[in-house]
PDB file of N, CA, C and O in Angstrom:
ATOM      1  N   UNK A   1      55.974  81.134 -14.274  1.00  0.00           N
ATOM      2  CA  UNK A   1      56.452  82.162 -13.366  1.00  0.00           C
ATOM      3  C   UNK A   1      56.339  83.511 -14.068  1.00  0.00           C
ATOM      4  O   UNK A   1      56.665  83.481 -15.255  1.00  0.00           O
ATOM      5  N   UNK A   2      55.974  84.599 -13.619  1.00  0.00           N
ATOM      6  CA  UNK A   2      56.022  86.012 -14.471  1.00  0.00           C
ATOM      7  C   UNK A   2      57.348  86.750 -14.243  1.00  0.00           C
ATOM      8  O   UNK A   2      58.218  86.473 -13.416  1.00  0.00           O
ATOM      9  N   UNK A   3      57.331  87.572 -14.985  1.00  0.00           N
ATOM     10  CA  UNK A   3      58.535  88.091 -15.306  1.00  0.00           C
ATOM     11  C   UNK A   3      58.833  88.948 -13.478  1.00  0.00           C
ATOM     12  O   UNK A   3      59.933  89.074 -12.939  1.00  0.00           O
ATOM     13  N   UNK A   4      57.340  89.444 -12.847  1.00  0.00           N
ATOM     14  CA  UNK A   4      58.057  90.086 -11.468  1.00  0.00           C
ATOM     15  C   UNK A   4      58.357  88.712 -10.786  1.00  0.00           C
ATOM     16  O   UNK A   4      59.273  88.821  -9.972  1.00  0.00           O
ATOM     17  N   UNK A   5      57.833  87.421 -10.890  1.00  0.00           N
ATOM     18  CA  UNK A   5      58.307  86.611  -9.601  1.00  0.00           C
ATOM     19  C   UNK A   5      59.664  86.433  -9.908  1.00  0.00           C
ATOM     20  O   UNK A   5      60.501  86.341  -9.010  1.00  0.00           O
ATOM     21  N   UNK A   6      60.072  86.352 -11.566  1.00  0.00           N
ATOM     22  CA  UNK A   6      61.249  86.298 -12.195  1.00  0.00           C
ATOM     23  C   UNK A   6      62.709  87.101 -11.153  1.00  0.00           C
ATOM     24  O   UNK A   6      63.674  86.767 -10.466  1.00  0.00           O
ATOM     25  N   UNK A   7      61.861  88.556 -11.753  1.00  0.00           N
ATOM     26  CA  UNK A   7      62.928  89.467 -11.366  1.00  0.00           C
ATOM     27  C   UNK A   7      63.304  89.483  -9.635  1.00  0.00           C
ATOM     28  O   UNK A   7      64.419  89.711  -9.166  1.00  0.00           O
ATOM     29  N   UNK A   8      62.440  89.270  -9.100  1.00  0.00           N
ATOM     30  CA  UNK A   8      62.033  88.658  -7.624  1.00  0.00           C
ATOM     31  C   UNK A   8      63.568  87.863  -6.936  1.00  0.00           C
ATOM     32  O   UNK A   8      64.528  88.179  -6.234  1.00  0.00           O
ATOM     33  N   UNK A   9      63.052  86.702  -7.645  1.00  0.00           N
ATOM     34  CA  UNK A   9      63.746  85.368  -8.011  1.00  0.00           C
ATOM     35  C   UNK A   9      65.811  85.861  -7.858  1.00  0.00           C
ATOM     36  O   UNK A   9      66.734  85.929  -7.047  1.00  0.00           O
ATOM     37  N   UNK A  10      65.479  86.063  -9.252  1.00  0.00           N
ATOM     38  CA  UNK A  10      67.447  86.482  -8.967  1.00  0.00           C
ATOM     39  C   UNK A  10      67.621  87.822  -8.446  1.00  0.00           C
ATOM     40  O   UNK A  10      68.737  88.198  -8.807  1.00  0.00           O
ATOM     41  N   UNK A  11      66.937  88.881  -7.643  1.00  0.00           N
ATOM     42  CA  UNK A  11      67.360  89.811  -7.047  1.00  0.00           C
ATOM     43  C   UNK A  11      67.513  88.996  -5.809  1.00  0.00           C
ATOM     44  O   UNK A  11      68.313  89.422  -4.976  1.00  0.00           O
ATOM     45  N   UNK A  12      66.842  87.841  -5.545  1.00  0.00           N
ATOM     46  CA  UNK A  12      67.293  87.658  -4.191  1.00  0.00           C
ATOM     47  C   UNK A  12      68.539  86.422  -4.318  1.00  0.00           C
ATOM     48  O   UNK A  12      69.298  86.179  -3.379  1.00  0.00           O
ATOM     49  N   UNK A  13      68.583  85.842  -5.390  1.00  0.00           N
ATOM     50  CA  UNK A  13      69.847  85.130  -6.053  1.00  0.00           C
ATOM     51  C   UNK A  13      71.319  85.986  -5.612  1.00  0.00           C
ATOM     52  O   UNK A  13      72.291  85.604  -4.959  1.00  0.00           O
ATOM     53  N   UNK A  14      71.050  87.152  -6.198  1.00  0.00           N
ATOM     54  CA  UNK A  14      72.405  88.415  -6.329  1.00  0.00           C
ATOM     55  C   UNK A  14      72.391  88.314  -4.609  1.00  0.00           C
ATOM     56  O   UNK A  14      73.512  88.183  -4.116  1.00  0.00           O
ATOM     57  N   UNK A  15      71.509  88.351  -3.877  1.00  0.00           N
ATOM     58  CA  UNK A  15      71.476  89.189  -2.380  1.00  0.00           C
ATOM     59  C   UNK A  15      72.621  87.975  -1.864  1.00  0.00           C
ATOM     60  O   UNK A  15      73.341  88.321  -0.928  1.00  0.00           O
ATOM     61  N   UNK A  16      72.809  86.696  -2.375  1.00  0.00           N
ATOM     62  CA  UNK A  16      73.681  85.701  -1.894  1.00  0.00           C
ATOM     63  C   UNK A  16      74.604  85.240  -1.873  1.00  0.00           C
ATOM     64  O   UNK A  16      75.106  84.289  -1.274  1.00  0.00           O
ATOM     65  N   UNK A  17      74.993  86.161  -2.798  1.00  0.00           N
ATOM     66  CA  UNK A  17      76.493  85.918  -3.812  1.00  0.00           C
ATOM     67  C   UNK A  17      77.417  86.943  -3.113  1.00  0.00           C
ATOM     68  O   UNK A  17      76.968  87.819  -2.372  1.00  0.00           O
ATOM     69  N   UNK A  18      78.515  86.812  -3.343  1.00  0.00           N
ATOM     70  CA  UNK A  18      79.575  87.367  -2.071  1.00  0.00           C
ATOM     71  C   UNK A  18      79.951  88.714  -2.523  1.00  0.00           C
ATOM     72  O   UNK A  18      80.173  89.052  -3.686  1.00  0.00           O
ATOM     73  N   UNK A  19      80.002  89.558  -1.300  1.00  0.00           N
ATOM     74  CA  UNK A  19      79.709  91.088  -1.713  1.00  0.00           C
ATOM     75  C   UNK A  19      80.183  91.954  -2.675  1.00  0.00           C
ATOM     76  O   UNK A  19      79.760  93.006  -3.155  1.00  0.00           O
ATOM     77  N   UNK A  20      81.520  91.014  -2.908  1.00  0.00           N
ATOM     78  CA  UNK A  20      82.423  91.521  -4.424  1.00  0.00           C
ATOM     79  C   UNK A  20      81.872  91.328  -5.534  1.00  0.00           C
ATOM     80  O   UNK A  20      82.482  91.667  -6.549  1.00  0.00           O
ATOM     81  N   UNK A  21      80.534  90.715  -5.634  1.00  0.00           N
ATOM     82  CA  UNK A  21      80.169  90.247  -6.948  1.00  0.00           C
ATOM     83  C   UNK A  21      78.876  90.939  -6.533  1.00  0.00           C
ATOM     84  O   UNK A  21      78.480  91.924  -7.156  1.00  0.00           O
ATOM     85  N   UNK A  22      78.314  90.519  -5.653  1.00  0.00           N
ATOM     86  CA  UNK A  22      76.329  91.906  -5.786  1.00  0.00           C
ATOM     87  C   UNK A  22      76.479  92.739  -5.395  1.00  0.00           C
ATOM     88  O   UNK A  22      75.454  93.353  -5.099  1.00  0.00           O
ATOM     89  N   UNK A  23      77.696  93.353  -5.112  1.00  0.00           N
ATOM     90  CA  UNK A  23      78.061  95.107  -4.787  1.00  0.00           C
ATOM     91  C   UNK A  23      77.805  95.938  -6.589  1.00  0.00           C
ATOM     92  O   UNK A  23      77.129  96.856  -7.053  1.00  0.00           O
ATOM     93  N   UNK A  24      78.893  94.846  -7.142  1.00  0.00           N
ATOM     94  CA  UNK A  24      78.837  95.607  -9.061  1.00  0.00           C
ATOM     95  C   UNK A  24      77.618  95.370  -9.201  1.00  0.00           C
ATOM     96  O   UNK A  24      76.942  96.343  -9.533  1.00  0.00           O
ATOM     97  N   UNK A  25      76.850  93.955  -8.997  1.00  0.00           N
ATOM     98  CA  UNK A  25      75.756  93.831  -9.633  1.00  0.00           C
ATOM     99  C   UNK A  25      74.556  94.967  -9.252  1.00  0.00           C
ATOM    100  O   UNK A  25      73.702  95.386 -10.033  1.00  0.00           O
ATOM    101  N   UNK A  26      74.673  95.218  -8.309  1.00  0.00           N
ATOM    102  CA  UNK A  26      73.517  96.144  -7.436  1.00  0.00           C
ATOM    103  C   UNK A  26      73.844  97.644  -7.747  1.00  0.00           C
ATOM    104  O   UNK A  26      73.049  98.540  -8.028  1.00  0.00           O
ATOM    105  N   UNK A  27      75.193  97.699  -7.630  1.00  0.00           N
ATOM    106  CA  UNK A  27      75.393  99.203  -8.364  1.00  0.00           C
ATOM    107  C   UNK A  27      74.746  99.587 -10.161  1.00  0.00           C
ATOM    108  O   UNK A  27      74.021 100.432 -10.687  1.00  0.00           O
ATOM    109  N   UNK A  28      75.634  98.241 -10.632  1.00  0.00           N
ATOM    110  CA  UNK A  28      75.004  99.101 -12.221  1.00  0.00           C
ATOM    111  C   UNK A  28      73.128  98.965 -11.907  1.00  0.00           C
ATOM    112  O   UNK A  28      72.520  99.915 -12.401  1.00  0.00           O
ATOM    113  N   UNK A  29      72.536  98.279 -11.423  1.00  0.00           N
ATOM    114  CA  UNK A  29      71.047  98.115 -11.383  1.00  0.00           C
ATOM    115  C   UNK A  29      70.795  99.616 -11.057  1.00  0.00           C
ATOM    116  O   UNK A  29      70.104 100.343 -11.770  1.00  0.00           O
ATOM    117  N   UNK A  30      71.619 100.139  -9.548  1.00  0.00           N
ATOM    118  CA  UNK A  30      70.717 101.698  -9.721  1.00  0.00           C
ATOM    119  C   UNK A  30      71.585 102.560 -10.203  1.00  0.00           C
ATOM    120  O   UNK A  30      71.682 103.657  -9.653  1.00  0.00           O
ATOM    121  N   UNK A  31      72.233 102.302 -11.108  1.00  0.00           N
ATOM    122  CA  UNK A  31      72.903 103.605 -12.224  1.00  0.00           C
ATOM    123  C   UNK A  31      71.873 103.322 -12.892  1.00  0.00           C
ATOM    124  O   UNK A  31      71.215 104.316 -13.197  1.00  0.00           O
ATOM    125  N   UNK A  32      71.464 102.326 -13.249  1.00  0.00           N
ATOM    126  CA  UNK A  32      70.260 102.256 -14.602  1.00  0.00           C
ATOM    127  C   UNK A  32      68.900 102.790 -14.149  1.00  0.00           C
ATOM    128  O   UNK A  32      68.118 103.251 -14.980  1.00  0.00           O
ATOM    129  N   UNK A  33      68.591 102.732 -12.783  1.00  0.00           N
ATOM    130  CA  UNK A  33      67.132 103.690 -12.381  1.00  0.00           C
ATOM    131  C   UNK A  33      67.783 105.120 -12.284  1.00  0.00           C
ATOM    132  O   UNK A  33      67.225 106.018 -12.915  1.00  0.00           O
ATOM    133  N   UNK A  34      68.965 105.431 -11.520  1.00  0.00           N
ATOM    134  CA  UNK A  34      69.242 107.204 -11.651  1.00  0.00           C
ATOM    135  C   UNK A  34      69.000 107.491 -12.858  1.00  0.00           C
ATOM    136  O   UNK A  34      68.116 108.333 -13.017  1.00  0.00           O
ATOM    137  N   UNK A  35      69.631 106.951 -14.042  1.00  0.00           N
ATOM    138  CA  UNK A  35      69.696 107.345 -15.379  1.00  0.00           C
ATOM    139  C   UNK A  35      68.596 107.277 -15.775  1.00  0.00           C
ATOM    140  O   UNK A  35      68.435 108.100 -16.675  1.00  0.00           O
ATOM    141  N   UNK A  36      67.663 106.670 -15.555  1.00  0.00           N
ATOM    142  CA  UNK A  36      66.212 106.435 -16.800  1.00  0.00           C
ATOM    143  C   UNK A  36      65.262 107.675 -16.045  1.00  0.00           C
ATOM    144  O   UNK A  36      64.947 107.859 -14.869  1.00  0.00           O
ATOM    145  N   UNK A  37      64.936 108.512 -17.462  1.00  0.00           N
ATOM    146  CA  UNK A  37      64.379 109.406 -17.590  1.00  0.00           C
ATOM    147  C   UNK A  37      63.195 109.249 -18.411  1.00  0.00           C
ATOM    148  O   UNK A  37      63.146 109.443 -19.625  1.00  0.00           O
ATOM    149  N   UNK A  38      61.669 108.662 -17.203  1.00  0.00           N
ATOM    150  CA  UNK A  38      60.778 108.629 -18.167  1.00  0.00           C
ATOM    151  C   UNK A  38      59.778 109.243 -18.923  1.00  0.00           C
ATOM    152  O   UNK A  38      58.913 108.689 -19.601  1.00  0.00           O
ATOM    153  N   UNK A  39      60.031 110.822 -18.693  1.00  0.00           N
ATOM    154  CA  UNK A  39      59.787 111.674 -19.750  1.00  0.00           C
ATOM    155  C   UNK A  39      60.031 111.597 -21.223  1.00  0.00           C
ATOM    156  O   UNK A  39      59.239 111.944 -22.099  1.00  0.00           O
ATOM    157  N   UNK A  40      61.477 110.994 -21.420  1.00  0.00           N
ATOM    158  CA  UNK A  40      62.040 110.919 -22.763  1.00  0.00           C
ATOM    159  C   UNK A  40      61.666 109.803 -23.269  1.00  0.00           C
ATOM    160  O   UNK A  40      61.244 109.792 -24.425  1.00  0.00           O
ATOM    161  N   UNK A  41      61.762 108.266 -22.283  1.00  0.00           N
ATOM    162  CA  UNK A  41      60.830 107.815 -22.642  1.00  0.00           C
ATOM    163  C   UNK A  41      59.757 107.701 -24.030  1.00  0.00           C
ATOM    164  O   UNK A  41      59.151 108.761 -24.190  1.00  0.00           O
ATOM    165  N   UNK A  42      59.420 106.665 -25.022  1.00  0.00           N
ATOM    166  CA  UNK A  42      58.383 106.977 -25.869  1.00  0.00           C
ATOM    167  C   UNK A  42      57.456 106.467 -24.853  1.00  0.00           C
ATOM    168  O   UNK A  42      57.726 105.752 -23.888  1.00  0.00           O
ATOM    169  N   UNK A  43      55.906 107.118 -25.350  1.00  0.00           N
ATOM    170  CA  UNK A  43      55.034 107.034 -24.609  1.00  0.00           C
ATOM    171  C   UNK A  43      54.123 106.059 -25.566  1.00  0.00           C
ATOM    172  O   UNK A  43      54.524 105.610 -26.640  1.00  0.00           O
ATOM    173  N   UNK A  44      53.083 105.855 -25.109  1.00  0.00           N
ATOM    174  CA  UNK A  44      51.751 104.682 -25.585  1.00  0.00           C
ATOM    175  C   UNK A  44      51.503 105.449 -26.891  1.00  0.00           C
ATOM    176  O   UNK A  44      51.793 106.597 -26.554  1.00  0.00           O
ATOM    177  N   UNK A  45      51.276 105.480 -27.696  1.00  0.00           N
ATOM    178  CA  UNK A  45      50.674 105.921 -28.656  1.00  0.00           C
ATOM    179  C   UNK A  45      51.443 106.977 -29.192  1.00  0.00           C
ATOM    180  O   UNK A  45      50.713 107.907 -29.534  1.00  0.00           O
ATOM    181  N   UNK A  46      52.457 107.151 -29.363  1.00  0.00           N
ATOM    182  CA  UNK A  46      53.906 108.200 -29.202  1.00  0.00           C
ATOM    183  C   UNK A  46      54.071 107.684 -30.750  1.00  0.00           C
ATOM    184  O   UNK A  46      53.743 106.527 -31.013  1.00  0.00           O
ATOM    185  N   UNK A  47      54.511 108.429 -31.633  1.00  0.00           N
ATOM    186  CA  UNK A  47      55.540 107.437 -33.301  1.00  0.00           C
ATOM    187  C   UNK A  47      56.583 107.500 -32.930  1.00  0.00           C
ATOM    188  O   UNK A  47      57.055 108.426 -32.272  1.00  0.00           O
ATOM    189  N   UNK A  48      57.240 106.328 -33.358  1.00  0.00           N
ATOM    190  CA  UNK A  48      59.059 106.147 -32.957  1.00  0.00           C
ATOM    191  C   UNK A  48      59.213 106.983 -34.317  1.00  0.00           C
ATOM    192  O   UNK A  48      58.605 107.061 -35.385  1.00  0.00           O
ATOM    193  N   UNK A  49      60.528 107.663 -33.627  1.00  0.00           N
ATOM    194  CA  UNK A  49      61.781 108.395 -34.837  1.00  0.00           C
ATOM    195  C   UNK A  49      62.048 107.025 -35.596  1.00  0.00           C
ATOM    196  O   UNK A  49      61.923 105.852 -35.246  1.00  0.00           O
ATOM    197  N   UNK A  50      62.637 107.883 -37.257  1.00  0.00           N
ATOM    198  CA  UNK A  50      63.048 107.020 -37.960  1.00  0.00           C
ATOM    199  C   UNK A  50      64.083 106.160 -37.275  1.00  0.00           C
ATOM    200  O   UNK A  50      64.730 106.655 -36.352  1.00  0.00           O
ATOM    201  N   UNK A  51      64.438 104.033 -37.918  1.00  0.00           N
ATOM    202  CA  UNK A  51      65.349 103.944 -37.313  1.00  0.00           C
ATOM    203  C   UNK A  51      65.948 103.117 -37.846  1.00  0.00           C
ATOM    204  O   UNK A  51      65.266 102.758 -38.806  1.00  0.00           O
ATOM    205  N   UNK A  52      67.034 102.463 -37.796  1.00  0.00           N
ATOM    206  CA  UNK A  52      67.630 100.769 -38.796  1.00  0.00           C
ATOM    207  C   UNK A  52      67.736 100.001 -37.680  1.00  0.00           C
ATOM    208  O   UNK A  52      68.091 100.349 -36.553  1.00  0.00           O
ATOM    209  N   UNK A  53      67.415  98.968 -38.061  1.00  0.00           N
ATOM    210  CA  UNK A  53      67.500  97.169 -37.200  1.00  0.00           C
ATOM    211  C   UNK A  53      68.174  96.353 -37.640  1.00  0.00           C
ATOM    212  O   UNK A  53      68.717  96.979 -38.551  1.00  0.00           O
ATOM    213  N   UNK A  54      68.568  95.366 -37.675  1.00  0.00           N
ATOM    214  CA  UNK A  54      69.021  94.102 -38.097  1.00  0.00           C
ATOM    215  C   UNK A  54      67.799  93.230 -37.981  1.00  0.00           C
ATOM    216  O   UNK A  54      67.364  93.127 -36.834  1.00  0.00           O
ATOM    217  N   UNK A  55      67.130  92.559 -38.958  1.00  0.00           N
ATOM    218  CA  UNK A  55      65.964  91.943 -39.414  1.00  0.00           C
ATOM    219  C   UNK A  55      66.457  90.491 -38.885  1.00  0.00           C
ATOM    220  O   UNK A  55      67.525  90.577 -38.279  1.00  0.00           O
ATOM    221  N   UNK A  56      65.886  89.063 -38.978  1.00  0.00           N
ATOM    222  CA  UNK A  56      66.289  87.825 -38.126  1.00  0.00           C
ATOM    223  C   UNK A  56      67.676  87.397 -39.052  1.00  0.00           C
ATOM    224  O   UNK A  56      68.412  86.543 -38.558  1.00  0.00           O
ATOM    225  N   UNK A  57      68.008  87.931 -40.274  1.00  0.00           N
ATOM    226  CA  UNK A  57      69.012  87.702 -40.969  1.00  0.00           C
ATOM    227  C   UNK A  57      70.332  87.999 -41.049  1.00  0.00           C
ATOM    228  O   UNK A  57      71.349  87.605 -41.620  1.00  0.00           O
ATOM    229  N   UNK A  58      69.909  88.968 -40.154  1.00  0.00           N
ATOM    230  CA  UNK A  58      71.148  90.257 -40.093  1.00  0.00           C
ATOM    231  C   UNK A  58      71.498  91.329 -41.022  1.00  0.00           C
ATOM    232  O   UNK A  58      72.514  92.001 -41.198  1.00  0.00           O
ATOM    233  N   UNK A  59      70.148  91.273 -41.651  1.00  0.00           N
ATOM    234  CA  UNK A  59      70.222  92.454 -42.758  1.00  0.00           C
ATOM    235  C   UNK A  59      69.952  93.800 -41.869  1.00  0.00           C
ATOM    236  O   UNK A  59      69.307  93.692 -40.826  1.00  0.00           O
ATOM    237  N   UNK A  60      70.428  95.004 -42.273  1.00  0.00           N
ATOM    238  CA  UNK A  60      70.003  96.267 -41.577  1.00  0.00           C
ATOM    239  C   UNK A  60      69.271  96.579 -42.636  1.00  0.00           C
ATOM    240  O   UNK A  60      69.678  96.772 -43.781  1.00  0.00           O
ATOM    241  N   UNK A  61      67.684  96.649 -42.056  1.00  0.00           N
ATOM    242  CA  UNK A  61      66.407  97.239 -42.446  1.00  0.00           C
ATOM    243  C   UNK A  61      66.040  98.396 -42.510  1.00  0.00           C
ATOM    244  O   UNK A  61      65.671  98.286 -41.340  1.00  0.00           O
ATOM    245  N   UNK A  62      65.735  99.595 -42.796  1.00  0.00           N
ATOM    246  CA  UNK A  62      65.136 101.144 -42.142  1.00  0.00           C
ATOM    247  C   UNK A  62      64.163 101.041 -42.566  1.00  0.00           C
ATOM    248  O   UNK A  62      63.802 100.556 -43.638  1.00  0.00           O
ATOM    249  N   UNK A  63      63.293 101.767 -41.269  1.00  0.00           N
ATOM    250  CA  UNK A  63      61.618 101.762 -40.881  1.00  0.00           C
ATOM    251  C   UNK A  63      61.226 102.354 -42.143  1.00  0.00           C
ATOM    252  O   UNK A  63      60.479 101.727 -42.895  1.00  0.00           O
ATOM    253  N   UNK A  64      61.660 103.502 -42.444  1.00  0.00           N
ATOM    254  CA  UNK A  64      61.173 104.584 -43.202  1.00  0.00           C
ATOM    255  C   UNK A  64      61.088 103.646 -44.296  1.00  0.00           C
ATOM    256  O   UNK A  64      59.932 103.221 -44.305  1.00  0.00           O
ATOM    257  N   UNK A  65      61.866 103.045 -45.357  1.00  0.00           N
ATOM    258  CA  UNK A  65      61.932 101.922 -46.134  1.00  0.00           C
ATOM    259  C   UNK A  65      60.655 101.141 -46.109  1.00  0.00           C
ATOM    260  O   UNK A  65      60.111 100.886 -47.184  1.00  0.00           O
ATOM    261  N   UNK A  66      60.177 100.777 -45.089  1.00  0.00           N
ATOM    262  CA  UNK A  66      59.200  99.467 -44.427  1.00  0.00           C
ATOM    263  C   UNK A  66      57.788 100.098 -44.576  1.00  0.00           C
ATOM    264  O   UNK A  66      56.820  99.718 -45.234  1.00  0.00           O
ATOM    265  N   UNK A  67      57.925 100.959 -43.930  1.00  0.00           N
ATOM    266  CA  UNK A  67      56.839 101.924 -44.064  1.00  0.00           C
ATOM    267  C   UNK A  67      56.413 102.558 -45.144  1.00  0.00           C
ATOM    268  O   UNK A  67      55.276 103.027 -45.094  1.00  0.00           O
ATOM    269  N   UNK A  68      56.999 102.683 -46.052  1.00  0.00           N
ATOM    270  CA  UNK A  68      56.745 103.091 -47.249  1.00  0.00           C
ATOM    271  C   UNK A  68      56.117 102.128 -48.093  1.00  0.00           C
ATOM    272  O   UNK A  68      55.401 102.608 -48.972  1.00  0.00           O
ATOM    273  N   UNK A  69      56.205 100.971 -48.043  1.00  0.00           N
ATOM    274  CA  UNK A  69      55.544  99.724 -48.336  1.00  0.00           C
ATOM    275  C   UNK A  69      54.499  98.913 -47.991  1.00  0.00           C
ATOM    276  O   UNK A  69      53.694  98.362 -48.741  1.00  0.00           O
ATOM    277  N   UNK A  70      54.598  98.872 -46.387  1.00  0.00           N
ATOM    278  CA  UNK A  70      53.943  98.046 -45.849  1.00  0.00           C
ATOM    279  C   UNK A  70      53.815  98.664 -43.954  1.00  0.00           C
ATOM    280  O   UNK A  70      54.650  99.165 -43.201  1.00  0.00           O
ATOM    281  N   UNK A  71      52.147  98.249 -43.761  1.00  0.00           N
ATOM    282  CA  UNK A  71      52.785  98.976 -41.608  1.00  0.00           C
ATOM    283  C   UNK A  71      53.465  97.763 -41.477  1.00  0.00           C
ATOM    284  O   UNK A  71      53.629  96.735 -42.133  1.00  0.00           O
ATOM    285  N   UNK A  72      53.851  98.301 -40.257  1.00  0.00           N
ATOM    286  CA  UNK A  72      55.352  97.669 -39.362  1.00  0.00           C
ATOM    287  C   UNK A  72      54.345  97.294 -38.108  1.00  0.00           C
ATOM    288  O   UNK A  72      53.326  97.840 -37.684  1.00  0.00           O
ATOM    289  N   UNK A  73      55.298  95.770 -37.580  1.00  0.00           N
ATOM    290  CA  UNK A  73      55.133  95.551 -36.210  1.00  0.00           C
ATOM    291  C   UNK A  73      55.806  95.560 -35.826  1.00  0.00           C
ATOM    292  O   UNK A  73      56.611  95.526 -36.756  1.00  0.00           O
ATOM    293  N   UNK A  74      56.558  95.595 -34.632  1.00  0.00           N
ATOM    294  CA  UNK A  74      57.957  95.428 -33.958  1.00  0.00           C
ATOM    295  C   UNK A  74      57.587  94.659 -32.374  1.00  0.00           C
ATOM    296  O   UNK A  74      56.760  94.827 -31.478  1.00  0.00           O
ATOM    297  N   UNK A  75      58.382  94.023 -32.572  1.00  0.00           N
ATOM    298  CA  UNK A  75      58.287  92.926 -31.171  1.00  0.00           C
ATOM    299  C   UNK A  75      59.473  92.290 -30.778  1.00  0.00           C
ATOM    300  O   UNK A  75      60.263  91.536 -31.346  1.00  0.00           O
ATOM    301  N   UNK A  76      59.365  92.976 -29.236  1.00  0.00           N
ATOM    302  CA  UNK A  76      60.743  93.001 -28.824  1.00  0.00           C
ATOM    303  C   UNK A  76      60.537  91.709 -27.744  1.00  0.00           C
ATOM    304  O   UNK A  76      59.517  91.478 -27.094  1.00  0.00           O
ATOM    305  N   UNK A  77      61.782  90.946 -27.741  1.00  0.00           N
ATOM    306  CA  UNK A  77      61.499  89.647 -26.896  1.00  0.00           C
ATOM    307  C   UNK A  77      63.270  89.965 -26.248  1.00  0.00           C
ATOM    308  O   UNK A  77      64.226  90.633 -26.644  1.00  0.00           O
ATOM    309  N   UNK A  78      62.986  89.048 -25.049  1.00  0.00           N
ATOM    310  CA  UNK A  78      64.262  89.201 -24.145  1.00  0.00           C
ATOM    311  C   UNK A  78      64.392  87.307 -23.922  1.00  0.00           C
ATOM    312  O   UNK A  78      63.598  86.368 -23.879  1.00  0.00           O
ATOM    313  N   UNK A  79      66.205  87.535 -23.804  1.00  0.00           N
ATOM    314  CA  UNK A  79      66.375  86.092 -23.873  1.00  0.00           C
ATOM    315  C   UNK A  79      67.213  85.849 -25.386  1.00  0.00           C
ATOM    316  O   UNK A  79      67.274  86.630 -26.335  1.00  0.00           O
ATOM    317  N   UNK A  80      67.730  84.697 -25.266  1.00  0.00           N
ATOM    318  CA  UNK A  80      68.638  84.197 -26.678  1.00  0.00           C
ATOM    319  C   UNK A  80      67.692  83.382 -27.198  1.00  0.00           C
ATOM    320  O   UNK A  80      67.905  82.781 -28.251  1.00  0.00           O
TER     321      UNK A  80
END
């Protein structure tokens, strides 16, 4: 399944659930489109500002650190 049949999928999940519960859910969804500003946004080919992470260990890493050593990949995954 892709991530739009995904998102598809439980937007119409929420549409079923009783109005006290996909009223919040549907509200924070478009506080989060009013708010996103994709100017600020990084863009394709943009350098991220310096930054610290927590590495798979839970160590806090900084780029600048990483970079000074070695290039960086960063790969962001969704889900536990």
């Amino acid at each position: 399944m892709s991530l739009n049949e995904q998102y598809t999928s439980i937007l119409d999940w929420i549409k079923t659930r009783p109005v006290e519960e996909s009223d919040s859910i549907l509200k924070a969804k478009a506080d989060i489109i009013a708010a996103f500003d994709l100017k600020k946004a990084i863009q394709v080919g943009s350098k991220l500002p310096p930054f610290t992470l927590s590495d798979a260990t839970g160590k806090q890493v900084s780029s600048t650190d990483l970079l000074a050593k070695v290039p960086v990949l960063i790969s962001f995954y969704r889900g536990g």
